[in-house]
N, C-alpha and C positions, 0 to 999 in steps of 0.2 A: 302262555304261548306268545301274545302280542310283544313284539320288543318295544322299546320308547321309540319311535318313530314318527316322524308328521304325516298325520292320518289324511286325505284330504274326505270329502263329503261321502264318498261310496265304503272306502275304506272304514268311515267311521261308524256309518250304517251299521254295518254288518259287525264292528266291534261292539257295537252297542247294543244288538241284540243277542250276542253273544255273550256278557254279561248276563243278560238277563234269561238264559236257556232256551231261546227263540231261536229258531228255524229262518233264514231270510228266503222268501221265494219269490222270484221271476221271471218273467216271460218273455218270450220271442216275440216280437212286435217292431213292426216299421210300418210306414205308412209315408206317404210323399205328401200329401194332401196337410196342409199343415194345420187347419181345424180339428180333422179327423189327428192326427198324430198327440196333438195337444190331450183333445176327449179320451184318447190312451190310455197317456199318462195320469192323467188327473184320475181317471178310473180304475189303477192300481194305486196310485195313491189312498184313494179313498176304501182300497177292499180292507175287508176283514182279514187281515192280514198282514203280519209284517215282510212288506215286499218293496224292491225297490224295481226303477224302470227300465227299459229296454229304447235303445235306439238303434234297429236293425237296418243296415245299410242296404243299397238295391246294387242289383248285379253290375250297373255302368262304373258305380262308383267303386267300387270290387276292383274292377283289373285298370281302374284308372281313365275311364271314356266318361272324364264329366262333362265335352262336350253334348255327348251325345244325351246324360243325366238334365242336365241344360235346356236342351232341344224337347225334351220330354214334357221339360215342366212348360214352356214358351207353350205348348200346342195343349197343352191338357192329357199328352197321354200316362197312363196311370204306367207306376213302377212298382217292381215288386220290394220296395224299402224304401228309407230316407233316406237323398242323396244330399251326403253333410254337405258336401264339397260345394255344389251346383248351388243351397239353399245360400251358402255362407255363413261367416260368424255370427255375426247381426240377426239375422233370421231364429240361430239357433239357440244363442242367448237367451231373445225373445221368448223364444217357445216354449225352454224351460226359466223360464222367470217366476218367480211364487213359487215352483213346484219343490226345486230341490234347496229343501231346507225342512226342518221338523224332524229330521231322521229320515227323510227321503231324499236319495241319491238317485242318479241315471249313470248307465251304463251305453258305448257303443260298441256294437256286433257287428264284424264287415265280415270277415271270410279272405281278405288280402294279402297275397304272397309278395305286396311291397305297399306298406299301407303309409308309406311316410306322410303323402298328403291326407289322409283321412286322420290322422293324429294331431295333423298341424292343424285342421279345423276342427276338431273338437280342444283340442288346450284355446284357441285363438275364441270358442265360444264360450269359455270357461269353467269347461268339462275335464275330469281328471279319473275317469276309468276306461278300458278299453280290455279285448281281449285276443286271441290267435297266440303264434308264436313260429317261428323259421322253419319247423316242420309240420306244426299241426294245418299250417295255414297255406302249404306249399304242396307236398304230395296229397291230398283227395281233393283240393280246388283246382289246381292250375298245371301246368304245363312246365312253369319256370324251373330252372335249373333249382339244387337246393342249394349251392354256392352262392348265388346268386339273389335267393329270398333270405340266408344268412347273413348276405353283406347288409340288404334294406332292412331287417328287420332291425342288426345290429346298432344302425342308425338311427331308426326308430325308437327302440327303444333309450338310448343317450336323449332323444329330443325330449322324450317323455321323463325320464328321469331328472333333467334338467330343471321342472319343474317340482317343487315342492308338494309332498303329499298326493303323489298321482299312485295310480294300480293298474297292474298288468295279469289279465289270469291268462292261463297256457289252457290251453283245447286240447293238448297232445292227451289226456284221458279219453279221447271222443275219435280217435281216429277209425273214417270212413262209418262210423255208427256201431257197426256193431260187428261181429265175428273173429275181431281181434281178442285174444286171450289176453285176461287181467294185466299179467304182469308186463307185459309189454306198455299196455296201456298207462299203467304205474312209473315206469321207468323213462317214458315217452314222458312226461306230465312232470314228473322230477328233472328232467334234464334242462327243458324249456328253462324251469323255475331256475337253475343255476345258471344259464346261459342269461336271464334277465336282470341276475346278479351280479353276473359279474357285467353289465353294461348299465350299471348303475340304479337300478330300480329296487327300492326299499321296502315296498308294499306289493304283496304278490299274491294270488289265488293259484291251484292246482285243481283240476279237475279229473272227475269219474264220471264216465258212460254206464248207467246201469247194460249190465249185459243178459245174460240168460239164467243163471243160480243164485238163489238169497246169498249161501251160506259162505258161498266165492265172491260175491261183492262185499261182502261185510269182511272178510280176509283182504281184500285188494284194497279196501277203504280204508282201513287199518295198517297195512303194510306203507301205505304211501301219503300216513299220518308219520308213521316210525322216520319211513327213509326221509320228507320234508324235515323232521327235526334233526335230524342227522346231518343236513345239506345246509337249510336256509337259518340254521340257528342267529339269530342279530336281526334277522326281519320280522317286518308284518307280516303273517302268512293266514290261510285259510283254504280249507276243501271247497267246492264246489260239485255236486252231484247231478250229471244229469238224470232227467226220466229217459226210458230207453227211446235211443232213437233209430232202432230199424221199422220193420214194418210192423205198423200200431192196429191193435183189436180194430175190428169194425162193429161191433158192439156196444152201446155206450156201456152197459155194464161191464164188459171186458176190459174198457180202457179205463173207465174209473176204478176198476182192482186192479190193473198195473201203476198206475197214478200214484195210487197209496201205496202201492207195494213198495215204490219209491222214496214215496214219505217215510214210511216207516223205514226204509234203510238207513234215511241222513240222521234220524232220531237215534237208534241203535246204535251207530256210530259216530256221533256225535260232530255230524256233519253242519258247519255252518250255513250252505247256502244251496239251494238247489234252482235246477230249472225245469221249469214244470212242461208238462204236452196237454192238448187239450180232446175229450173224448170226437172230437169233428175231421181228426187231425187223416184220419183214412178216407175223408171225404171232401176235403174243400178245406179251404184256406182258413184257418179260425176267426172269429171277430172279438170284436174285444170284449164283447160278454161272455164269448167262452172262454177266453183267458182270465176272466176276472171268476169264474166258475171253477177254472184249473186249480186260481191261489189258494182259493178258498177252502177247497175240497183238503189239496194236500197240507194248508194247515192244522184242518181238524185232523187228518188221518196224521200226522204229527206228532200235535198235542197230548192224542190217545196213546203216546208211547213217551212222553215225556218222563224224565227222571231212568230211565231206563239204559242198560247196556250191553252190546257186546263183547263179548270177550276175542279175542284173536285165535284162530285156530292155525294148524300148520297141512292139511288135510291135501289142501290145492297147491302147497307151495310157492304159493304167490308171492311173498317177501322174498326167498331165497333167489328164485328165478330174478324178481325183478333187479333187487343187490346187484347180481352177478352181469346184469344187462349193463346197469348204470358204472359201474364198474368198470367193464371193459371198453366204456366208450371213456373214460373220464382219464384212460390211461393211454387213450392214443396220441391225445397232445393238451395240454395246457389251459389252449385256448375252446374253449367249449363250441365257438359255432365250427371252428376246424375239425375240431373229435369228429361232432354230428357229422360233416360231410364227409369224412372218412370214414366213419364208421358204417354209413350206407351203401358207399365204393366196395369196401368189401363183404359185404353182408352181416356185418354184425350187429344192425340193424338191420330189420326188414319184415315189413306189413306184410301180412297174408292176402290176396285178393287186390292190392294196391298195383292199379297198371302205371303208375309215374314209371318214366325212365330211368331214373336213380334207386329206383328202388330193386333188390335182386330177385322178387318174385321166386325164392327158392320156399317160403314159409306157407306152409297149410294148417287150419285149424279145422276142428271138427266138433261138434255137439255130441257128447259121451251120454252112455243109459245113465246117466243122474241125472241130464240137463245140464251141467256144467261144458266152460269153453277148454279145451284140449288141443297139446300142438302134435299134429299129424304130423310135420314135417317143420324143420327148423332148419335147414340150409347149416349157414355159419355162423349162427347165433350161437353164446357160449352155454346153452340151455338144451336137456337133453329133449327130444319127442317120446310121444308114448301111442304110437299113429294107432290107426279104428281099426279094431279086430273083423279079420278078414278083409281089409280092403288097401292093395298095395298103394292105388292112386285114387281120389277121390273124384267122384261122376258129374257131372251136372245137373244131373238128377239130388243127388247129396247134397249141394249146395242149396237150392230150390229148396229143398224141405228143410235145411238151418235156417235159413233169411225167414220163413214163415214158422218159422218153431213157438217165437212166443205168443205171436199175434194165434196161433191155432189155440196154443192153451188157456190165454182168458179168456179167449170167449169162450172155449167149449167149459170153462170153470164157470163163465159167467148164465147161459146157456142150463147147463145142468142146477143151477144153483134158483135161479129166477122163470126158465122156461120161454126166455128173451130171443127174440127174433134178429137177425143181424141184419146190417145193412142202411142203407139211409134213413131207415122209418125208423130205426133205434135209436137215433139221433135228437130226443126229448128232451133239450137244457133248461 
């Protein structure tokens, strides 16, 4: 899969475990506090695990207020991330000095629908991965136009490519967390990756949202293994899997069987690199022991499946759906961030549940009696619906019981299994 490409430190991480049938896992983590940020990373570093780090940005530096990221740090008040920008180069060199080297790489996580400056101070600290993308990082954050996070990204992306051996992964597998059906999420995640192609970036990840059915992510994991060699053939490419991110068992036994449930997907599918949750994640903010409890876990639940695989099924039609997506936006013009914004204009793209202005809100999905994600309603997407028996429009009541669909079934799996009590006293790391 790897083409000959200059790999830079993250990139080659994750090559190199790849060789070796290792699983890379890591976590969401930022911290302002630049002690605390540092004990982090060194403490993913050091797990039992082959894991690389996380540099999770805070909300000032997100839409661009490093004034105010600035101000925060001058007074002591705590943020909920590292703000690159505010800390500077110098600082963040620093911080990662010793760590990234051995096969340990960092990563920064912002969530920015114009992240030009948060790119320019991670290259300028001597950082070379990063992640979002023109839409994944535009309609569920922000407000901005998606013209308009197309222009900056586009830019962003050239600054980054600019440099030798950098990576870009696309979030568009992650959109809003969860209730979007696979293929969309597939096709979202593929499109990114051509759009960061053609603006020059040679090293790229694609990602996957666990969502509600084993046997439809391992279909949607697979399908968007197919379409990425179809698309990025001549790059570095690679999957990335998240663990699910709607709402998380409360449990610890529940969240650690979704955890692995996790695991064991990226194993079966022969998934490079995942990002893990942690079982606190229903109750408070995790520390970095329970992150470093997350790696761990999903390592072994892993390993237990190593040498193993999926085969692709056609069941959920996830490949064909998603094809037919990437397709029809790849034919409206040339240039791929102009497709994306055209293709939203008229609804051929369009998130279910997604209030952005740009987006056409014609798309419903629904949780069918297997547990799998199903389109209720598809507007003008070139994909048929197969909407919920007996029900013309979907309730609010409907929605309420999908958003809590998985988090009721591990625990009540974990519950029936152990005789475990939920809630914050489950909470024994």
């Amino acid at each position: 899969m790897t083409a000959v490409v200059p790999l830079g430190s993250f990139a080659s991480a994750v090559a190199a475990a790849g060789r070796a049938g290792e699983l890379v896992v890591q976590p969401r983590m930022g911290f302002a506090d630049l002690p605390r940020m540092r004990d982090g990373l060194h403490a993913v570093k050091q797990a039992r695990a082959r894991s690389v780090g996380t540099l999770t940005i805070d909300s000032y530096t997100r839409v661009g207020d490093n004034e105010s990221a600035r101000l925060a740090l001058a007074e002591g008040t705590d943020l909920n991330g590292y703000p690159i920008v505010a800390h500077g180069a110098d600082t963040t060199r620093d911080l990662v000095s010793g760590l990234v080297k051995d096969g340990f790489a960092v990563q920064v996580r912002h969530g920015s629908a114009n992240p030009l400056g948060i790119i320019r101070a991670l290259l300028d600290a001597g950082l070379d991965a990063t992640e979002g993308g023109p839409v994944s990082y535009c309609l569920p954050y922000s407000r901005t136009p998606i013209r308009e996070s197309v222009d900056a990204w586009a830019r962003s992306c050239e600054l980054l490519a600019s440099r030798p051996g950098t990576h870009l992964e696309s979030f568009g597998g992650c959109m809003l967390g969860q209730l979007c059906p696979p293929s969309l999420l597939v096709a979202l995640s593929v499109l990114e990756g051509i759009f960061f192609r053609q603006h020059g970036l040679r090293s790229v990840s694609l990602s996957y949202a666990q969502q509600t059915h084993h046997d439809q992510d391992v279909e949607a994991l697979l399908a968007l293994r197919t379409l990425a060699g179809e698309h990025l053939a001549g790059l570095d490419w690679h999957v990335v899997l998240y663990t699910y991110m709607g709402v998380f068992p409360r449990t610890t036994g529940g969240a650690l069987r979704l955890l692995r449930d996790s695991a064991r997907l990226a194993a079966l599918t022969g998934t490079e690199r995942m990002i893990v949750k942690t079982p606190a994640e229903a109750h408070r903010i995790p520390t970095i022991q329970d992150n470093i409890h997350a790696l761990e876990e999903a390592t072994l639940a892993a390993a237990a499946h190593r040498g193993r695989s999926a085969v692709a099924g056609e069941e959920y039609g996830v490949l064909a759906e998603a094809r037919a997506l990437v397709e029809a936006v790849l034919e409206i013009h040339s240039d791929t961030g102009r497709a994306l914004t055209e293709a939203f204009r008229r609804g051929i793209l369009d998130v279910p549940y997604c209030l952005h202005a740009d987006n056409a809100q014609r798309s419903r999905s629904y949780i069918d009696a297997r547990g799998s994600l199903q389109w209720h309603a598809t507007g003008a997407m070139p994909i048929r619906a197969s909407p919920a028996p007996g029900r013309d429009r979907l309730r609010a009541d409907d929605l309420l019981g999908m958003l809590s669909h998985t988090q009721e079934a591990f625990d009540r799996a974990a519950l029936t299994e152990n005789g475990e009590h939920g809630g914050s006293a489950a909470l024994s790391m």
